[in-house]
KETOR-459288 format. One record per residue (C-alpha): residue in three letters; residue number from 1; z, y, x. Coordinates in Angstrom, 3 decimals, decimal comma, always signed. Layout:
<nodes>
NODE res n up north east
NODE ALA NUM Z Y X
...
</nodes>
This chain:
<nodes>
NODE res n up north east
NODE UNK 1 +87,635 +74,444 +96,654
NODE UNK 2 +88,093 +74,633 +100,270
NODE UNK 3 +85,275 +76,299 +101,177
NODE UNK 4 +86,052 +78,946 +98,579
NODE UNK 5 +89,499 +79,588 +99,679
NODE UNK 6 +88,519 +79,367 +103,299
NODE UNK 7 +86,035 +81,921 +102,601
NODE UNK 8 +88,208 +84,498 +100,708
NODE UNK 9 +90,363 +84,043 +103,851
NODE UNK 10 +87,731 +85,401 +106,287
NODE UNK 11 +86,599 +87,690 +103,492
NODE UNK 12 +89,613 +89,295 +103,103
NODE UNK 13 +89,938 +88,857 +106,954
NODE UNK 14 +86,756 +91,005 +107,835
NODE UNK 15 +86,795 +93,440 +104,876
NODE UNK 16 +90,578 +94,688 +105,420
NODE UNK 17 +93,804 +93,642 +103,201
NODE UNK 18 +92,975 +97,335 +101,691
NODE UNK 19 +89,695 +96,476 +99,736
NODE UNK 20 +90,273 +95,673 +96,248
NODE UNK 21 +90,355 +92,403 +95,036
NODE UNK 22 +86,791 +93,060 +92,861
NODE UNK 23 +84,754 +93,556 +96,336
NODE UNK 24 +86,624 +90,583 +98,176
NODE UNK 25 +85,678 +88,513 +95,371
NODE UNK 26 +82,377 +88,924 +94,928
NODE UNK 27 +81,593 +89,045 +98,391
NODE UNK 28 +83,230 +85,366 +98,674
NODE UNK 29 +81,301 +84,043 +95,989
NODE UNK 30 +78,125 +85,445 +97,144
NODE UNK 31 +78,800 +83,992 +100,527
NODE UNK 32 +79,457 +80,265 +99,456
NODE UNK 33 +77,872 +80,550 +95,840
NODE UNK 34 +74,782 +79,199 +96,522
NODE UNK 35 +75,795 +76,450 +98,637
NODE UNK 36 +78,880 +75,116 +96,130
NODE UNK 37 +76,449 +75,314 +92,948
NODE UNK 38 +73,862 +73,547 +95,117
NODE UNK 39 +75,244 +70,555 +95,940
NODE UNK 40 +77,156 +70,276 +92,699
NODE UNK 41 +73,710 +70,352 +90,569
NODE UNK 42 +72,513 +68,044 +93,214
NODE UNK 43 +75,501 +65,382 +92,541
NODE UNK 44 +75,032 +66,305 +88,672
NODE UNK 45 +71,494 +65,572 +88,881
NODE UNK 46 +72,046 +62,364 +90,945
NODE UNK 47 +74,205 +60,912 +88,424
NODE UNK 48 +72,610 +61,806 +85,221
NODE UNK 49 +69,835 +60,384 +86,629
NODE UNK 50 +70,781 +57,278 +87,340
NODE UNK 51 +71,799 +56,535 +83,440
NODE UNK 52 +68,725 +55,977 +82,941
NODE UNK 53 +69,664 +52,255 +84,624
NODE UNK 54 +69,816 +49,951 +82,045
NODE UNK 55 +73,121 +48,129 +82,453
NODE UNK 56 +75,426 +49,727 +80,450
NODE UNK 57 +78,519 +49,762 +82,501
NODE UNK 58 +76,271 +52,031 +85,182
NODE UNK 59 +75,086 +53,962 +82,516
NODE UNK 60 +78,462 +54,963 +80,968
NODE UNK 61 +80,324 +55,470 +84,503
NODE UNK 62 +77,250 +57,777 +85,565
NODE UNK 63 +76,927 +59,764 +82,630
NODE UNK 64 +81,028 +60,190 +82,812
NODE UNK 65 +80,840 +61,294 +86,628
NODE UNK 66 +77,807 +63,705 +85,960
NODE UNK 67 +79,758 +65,336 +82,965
NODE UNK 68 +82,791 +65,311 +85,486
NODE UNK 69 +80,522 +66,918 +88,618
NODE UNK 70 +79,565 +69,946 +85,645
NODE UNK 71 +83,267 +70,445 +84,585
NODE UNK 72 +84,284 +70,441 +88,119
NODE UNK 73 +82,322 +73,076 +88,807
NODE UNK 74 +82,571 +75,146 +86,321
NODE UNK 75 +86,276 +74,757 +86,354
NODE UNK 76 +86,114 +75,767 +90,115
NODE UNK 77 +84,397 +78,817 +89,406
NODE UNK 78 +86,396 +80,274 +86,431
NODE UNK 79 +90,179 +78,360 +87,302
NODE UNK 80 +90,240 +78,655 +90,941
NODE UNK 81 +88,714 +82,232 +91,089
NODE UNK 82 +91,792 +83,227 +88,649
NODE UNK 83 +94,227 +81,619 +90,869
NODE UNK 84 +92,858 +83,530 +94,044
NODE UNK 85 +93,028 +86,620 +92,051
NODE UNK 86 +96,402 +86,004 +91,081
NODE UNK 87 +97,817 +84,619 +94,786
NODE UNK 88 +96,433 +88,086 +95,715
NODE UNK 89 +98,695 +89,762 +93,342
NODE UNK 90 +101,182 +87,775 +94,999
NODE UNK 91 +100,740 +88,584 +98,771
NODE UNK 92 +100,433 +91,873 +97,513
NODE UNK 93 +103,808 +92,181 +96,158
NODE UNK 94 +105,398 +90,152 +99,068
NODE UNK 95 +106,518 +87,251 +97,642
NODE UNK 96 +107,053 +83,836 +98,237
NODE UNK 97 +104,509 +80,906 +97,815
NODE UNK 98 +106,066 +77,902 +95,730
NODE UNK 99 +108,883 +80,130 +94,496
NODE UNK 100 +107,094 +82,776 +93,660
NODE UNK 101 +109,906 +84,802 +91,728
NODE UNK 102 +111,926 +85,102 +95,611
NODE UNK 103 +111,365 +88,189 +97,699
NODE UNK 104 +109,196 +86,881 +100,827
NODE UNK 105 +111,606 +89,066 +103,085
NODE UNK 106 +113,939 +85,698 +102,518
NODE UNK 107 +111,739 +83,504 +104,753
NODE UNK 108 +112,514 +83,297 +108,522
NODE UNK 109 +108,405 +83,414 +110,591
NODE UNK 110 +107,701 +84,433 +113,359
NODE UNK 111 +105,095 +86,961 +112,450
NODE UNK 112 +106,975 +88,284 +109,260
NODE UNK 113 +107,043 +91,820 +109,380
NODE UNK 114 +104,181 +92,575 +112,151
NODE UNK 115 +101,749 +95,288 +111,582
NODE UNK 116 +97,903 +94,228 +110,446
NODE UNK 117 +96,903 +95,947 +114,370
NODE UNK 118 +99,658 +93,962 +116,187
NODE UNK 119 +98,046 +90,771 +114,879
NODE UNK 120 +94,617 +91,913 +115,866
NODE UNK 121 +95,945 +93,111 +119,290
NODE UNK 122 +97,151 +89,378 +119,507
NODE UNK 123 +93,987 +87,420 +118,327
NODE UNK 124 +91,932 +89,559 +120,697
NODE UNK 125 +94,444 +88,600 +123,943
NODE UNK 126 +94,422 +85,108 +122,829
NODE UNK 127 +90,408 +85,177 +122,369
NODE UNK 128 +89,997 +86,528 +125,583
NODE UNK 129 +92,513 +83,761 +127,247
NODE UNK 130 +90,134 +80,927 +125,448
NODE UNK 131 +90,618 +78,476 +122,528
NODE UNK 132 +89,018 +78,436 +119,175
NODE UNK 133 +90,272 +80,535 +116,258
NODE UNK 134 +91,876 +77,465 +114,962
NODE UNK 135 +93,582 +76,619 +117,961
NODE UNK 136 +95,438 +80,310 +118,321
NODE UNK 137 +97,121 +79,990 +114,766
NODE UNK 138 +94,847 +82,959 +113,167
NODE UNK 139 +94,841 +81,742 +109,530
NODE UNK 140 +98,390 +80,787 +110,033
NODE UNK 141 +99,275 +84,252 +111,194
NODE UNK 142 +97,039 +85,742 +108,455
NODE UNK 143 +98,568 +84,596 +105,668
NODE UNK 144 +101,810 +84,998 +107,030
NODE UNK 145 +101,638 +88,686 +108,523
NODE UNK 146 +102,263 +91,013 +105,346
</nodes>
């Protein structure tokens, strides 16, 4: 889930706030696809595989995980897809996170209001003084900068 959302961030980062939410989308997914249904077939194949242990307490509590690991996935896919789809929406109209039906022009940051080039202007000055991306606040600003 993280990596998803983490990579819709730098999607939507790289692409432009412009591109349509189709394109950032499937460009996330075919970033981190691969690597999210990898390691949850590998944890689904782990634990269906070790059902085949014959003490029954191991068996049920693997074959419950595995079936777990598949809807987990699956659910990650189709649910959490939606809701980035649908936060777009949001950001897009300029609202609020947790109350979603309040105007965002209601919260008091720092970088509300500030052009898409003023932020860039200020992650480039801050690159060039040093620091890591994480250090210098750019998700933060991101997110917050519409």
């Amino acid at each position: 889930m993280f990596v998803i959302g983490d990579a819709f961030f730098e999607t939507e980062y790289h692409m432009g706030r412009d591109t349509d939410i189709k394109t950032l989308l499937k460009a996330t997914l075919r970033a981190v696809g691969p690597s999210v249904t990898l390691t949850s077939i590998t944890n689904a194949c782990g634990f269906f595989l070790s059902a085949v242990i014959p003490i029954p307490v191991i068996r049920a509590f693997a074959i419950q995980v595995g079936c777990a690991v598949v809807f987990n996935y699956f659910a990650l896919l189709i649910g959490l897809s939606s809701f980035i789809v649908l936060d777009h929406y949001r950001v897009k109209a300029n609202l609020v996170d947790f109350f979603c039906c309040f105007p965002a022009s209601l919260c008091c940051h720092p970088f509300r209001g500030m052009k898409e080039s003023e932020i860039q202007n200020k992650d480039k000055k801050e690159k060039e003084a040093g620091g890591s991306e994480e250090e210098q606040g750019f998700f933060f600003r991101h997110c917050a900068a519409l």
